[in-house]
C-alpha positions in Angstrom: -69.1 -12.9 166.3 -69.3 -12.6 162.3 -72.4 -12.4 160.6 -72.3 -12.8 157.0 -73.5 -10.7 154.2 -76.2 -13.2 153.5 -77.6 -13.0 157.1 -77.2 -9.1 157.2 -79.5 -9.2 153.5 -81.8 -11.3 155.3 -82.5 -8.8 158.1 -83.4 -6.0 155.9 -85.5 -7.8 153.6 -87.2 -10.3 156.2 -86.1 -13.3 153.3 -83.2 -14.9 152.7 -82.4 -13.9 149.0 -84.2 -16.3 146.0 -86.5 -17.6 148.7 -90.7 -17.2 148.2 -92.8 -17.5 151.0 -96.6 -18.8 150.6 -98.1 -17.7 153.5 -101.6 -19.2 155.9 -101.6 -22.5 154.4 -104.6 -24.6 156.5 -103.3 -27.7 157.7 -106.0 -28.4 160.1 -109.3 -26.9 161.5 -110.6 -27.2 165.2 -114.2 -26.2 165.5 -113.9 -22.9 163.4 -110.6 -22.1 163.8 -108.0 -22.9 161.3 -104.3 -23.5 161.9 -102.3 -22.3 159.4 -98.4 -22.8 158.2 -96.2 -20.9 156.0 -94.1 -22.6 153.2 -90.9 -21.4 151.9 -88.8 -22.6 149.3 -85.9 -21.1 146.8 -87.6 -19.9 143.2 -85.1 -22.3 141.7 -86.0 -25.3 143.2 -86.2 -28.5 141.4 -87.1 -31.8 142.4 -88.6 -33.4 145.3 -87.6 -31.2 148.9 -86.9 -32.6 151.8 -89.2 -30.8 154.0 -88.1 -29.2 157.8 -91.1 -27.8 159.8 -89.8 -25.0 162.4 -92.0 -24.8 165.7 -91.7 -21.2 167.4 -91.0 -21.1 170.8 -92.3 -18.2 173.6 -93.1 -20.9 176.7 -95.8 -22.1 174.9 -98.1 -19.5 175.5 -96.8 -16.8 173.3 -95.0 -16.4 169.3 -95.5 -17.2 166.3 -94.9 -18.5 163.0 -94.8 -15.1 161.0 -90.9 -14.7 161.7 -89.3 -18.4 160.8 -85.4 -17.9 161.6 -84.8 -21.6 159.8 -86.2 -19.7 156.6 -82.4 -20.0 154.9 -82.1 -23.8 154.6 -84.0 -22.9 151.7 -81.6 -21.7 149.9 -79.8 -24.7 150.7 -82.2 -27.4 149.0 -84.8 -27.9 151.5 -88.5 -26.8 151.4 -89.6 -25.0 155.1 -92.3 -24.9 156.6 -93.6 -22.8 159.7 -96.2 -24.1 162.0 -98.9 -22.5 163.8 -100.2 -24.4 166.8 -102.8 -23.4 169.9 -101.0 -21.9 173.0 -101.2 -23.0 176.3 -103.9 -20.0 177.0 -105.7 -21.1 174.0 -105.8 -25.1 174.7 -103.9 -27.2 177.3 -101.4 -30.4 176.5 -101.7 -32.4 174.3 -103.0 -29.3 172.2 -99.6 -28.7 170.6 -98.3 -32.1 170.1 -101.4 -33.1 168.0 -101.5 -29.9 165.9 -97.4 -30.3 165.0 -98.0 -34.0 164.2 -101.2 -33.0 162.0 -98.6 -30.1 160.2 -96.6 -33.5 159.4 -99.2 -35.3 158.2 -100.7 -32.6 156.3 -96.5 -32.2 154.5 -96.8 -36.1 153.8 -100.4 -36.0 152.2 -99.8 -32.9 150.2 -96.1 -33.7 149.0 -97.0 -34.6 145.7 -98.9 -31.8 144.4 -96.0 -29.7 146.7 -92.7 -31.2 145.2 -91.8 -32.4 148.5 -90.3 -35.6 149.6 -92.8 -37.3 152.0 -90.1 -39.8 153.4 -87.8 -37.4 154.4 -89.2 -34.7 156.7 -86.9 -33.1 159.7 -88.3 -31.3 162.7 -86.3 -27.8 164.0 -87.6 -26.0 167.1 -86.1 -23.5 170.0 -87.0 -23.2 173.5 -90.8 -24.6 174.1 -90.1 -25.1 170.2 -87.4 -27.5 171.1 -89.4 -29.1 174.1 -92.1 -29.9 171.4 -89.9 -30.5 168.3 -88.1 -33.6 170.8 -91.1 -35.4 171.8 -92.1 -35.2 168.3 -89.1 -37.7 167.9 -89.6 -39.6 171.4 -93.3 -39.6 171.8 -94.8 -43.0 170.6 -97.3 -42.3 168.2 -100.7 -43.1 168.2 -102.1 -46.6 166.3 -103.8 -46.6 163.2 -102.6 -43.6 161.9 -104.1 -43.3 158.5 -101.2 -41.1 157.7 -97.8 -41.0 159.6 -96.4 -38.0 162.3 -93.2 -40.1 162.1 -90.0 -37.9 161.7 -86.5 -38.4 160.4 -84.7 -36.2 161.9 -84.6 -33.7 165.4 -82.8 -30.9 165.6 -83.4 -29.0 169.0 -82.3 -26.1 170.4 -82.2 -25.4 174.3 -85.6 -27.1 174.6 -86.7 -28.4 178.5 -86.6 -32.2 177.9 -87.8 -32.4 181.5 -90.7 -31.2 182.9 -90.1 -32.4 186.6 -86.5 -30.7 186.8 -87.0 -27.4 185.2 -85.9 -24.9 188.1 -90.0 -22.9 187.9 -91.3 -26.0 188.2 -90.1 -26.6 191.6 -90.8 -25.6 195.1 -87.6 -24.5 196.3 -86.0 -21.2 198.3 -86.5 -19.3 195.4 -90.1 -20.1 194.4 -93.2 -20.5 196.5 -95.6 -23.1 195.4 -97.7 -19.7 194.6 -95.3 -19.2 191.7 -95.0 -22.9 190.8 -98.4 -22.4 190.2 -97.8 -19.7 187.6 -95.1 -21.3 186.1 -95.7 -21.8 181.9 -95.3 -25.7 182.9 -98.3 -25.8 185.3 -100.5 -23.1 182.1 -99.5 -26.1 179.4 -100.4 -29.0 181.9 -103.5 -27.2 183.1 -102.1 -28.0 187.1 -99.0 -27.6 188.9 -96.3 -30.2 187.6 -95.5 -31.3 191.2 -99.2 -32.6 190.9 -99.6 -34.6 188.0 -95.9 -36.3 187.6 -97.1 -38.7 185.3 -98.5 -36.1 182.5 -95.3 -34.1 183.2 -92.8 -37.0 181.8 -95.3 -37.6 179.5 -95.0 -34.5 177.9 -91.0 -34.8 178.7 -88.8 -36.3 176.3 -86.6 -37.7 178.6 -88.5 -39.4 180.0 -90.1 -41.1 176.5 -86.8 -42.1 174.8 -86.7 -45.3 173.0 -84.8 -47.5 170.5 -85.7 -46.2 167.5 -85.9 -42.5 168.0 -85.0 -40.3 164.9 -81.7 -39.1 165.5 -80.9 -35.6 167.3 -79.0 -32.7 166.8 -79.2 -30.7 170.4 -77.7 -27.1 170.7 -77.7 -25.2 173.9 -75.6 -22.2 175.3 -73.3 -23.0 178.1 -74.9 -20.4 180.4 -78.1 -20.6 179.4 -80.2 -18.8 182.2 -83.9 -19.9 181.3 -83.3 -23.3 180.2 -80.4 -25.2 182.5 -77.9 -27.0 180.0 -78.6 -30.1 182.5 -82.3 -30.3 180.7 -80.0 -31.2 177.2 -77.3 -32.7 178.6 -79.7 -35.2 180.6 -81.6 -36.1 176.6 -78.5 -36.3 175.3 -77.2 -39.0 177.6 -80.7 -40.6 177.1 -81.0 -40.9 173.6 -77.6 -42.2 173.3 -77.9 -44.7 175.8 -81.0 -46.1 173.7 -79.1 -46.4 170.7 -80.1 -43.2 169.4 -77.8 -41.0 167.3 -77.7 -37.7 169.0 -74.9 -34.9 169.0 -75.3 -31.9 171.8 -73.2 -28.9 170.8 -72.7 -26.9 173.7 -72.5 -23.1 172.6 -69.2 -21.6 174.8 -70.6 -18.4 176.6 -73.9 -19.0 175.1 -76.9 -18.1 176.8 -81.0 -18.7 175.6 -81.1 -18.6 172.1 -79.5 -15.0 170.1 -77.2 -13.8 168.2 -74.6 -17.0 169.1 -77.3 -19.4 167.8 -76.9 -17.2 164.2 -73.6 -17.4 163.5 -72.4 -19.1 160.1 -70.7 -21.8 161.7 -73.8 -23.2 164.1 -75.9 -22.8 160.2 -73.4 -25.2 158.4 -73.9 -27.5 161.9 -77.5 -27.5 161.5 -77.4 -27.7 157.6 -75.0 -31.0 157.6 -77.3 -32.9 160.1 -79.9 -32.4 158.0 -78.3 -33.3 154.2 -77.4 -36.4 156.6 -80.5 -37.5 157.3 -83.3 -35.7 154.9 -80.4 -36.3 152.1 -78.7 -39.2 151.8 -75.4 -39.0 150.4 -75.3 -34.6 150.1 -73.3 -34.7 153.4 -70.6 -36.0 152.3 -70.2 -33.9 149.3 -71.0 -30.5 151.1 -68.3 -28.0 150.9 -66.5 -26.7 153.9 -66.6 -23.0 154.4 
């Protein structure tokens, strides 16, 4: 695999190169505790960005958004932005759906005064970052929003799109209820997933794909050992059969996120989908490397 100059720069310094970072921006408060995001954008940047929030995976109980690994889109024209949310030890479902929506809203009611484009905001997540990221483009929202959690565009990496199916959610030879118990599923849900079937597909974006949905871009290695590739495959199949635009690249030989999910090749994948759909028109005039 070759990594570039650019990403062995970006190692070192912790920044892709021209890119600023203003840190512990408050997008929301609950009680006394304030949820904060990062923003990043190139020193050169002109114009109106198209914003992309990155959600942090670790099984929703763990991570965080200090290390952002979709930093170098802006050095490609878009602002970035990532998002803190509560843990599953910290609060249960629907904790982190409502603080990633409230980071939208938050980008939409501050894009003025931030020289960002409030109609075009993309969602990138991996893992329980991609679970989250693709109900944020399934999940109905709720009425009467004063501002909108809508987004334009999904791109998910090896997230579990369904909660019932996912191998530690399941009684089975391998796992005693015991451990189904334990599983990060039944710690988000609050109970074992077996238990409350109706919150799990709730909080499953398979099972909440509609006409409508913003289109997807789903990535997941081929031997992915945490995540099955079924759990992609499955939204894939889903969205598409809704009408949905959706692509799922399978990574050959790829397993749960690393250094196959870095290479230059899988950035120009990601960075096309979104000039598609945050920029209208750019896709067609990026350059092939």
């Amino acid at each position: 695999v070759l990594v570039s100059g650019a990403l062995a720069q970006e190692k070192k310094t912790g920044l892709p190169a021209g890119v600023t970072v203003n840190r512990d921006q408050v997008y929301a408060q609950r009680g006394e505790r304030p949820l904060k995001l990062d923003l990043y954008r190139a020193r050169d940047a002109e114009g109106r960005l198209p914003v992309v929030l990155w959600v942090h995976g670790g099984g929703w109980n763990q991570g965080s958004k200090d290390r952002c690994p979709a930093a170098w889109l802006a050095q490609k024209g878009f602002a970035v932005a990532s998002v803190e949310y509560r843990l599953s030890t910290e609060a249960r479902w629907p904790a982190q759906m409502e603080d990633c929506r409230d980071a939208v809203r938050w980008l939409r009611d501050h894009a003025a005064e931030l020289g960002f484009d409030a109609d075009h905001i993309g969602v990138w997540g991996g893992s329980a970052g991609g679970h989250l990221v693709a109900l944020m483009g399934t999940l109905p929202l709720p009425e009467g929003e004063k501002t909108s959690a809508r987004v334009q565009a999904v791109c998910d990496w090896y997230g579990p799109s369904d909660l019932l199916t996912m191998p530690p959610n399941v009684v089975s030879e391998k796992r005693s209820r015991e451990q189904v118990e334990k599983s990060n599923g039944a710690i988000l849900l609050g109970a074992p997933i077996m238990d409350v079937p109706e919150l799990a597909k709730r909080c499953s974006a398979f099972h909440q794909v509609s006409a409508g949905d913003a289109p997807f871009l789903i990535m997941h290695g081929e031997k992915d050992p945490m995540v099955p590739l079924e759990q992609s495959e499955k939204l894939d199949a889903a969205l598409r059969g809704a009408g949905v635009e959706s692509e799922l690249v399978i990574i050959p030989e790829g397993g749960h996120g690393g250094a196959a999910f870095q290479t230059d090749a899988v950035r120009e994948k990601v960075q096309r989908f979104f000039d598609k759909h945050l920029r209208p028109g750019r896709d067609k005039a990026a350059p092939k490397s």
